[in-house]
N, C-alpha and C positions, 0 to 999 in steps of 0.2 A: 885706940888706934884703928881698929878693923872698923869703927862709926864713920870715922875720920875717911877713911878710903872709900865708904859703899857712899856716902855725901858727895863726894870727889868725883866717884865714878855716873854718879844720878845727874850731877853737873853738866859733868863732858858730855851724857849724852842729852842733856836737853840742850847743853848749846849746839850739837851734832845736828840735833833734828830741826832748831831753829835755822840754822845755816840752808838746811839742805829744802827746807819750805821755802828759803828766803829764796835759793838759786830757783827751785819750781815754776814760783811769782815772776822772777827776773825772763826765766825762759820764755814763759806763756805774753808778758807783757812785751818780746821783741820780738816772736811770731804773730802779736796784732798790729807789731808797727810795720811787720814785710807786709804783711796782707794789705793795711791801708796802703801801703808806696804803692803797691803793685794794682791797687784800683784805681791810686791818682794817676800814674800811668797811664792805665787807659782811658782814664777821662780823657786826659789831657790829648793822647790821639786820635781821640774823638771829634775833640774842639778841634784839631787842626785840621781835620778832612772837613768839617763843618765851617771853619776860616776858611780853608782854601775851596769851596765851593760856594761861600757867598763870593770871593774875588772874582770868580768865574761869572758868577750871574750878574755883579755889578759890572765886569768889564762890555758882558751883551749888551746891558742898558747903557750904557755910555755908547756904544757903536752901533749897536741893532736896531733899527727903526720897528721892527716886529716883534722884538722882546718888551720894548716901550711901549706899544701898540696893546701886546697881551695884561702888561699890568696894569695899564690905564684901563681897561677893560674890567677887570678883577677888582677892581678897586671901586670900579661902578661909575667911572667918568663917561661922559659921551662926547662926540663930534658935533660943534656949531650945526645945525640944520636936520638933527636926527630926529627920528621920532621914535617916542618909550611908549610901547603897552605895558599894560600890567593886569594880569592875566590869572582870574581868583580861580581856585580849583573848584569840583563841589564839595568838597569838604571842609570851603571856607579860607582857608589856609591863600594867602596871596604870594605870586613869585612875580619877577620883574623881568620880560625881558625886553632887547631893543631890537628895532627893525627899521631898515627906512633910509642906511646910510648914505648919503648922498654926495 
């Protein structure tokens, strides 16, 4: 009988300590799921300030003759009748710029 009981007792506590690993794992595994929410989170208000400031810049170009003016610029377009140097440094390296608008 006293085999019977310390068997019994060896039992309960390994399913004791199985249980309380298993809650450990549970716990640590829903402290990585707050952490990931709370980073998607801030992606996400991220993208929105990043959304709501291309809307701004796209609203310029739609209306601004001078925000269009700067990207065609940036972009490296020029004006019918201009003139492009291109201007090597001495150390070979070439930049472009334009002069001449008319």
């Amino acid at each position: 009988m006293r085999f019977v009981q310390s068997g019994l007792f060896v039992f309960a506590g390994l399913v004791l300590l199985i249980g309380v690993v298993r809650l450990f794992a549970e716990l640590w595994d829903w402290h990585e799921a707050r952490e990931i929410r709370q980073h998607s989170l801030d992606e996400l208000k991220d993208l929105e300030v990043e959304r709501d400031q291309l809307r701004v810049e796209i609203e310029k170009l739609k209306t601004d003759e001078l925000a269009k003016e700067r990207l065609a610029r940036r972009l490296g377009y020029v004006k019918p009748g201009e003139v492009i140097y291109k201007i090597v440094d001495t150390r070979g390296r070439s930049t472009s710029a334009k002069h001449g608008v008319r």
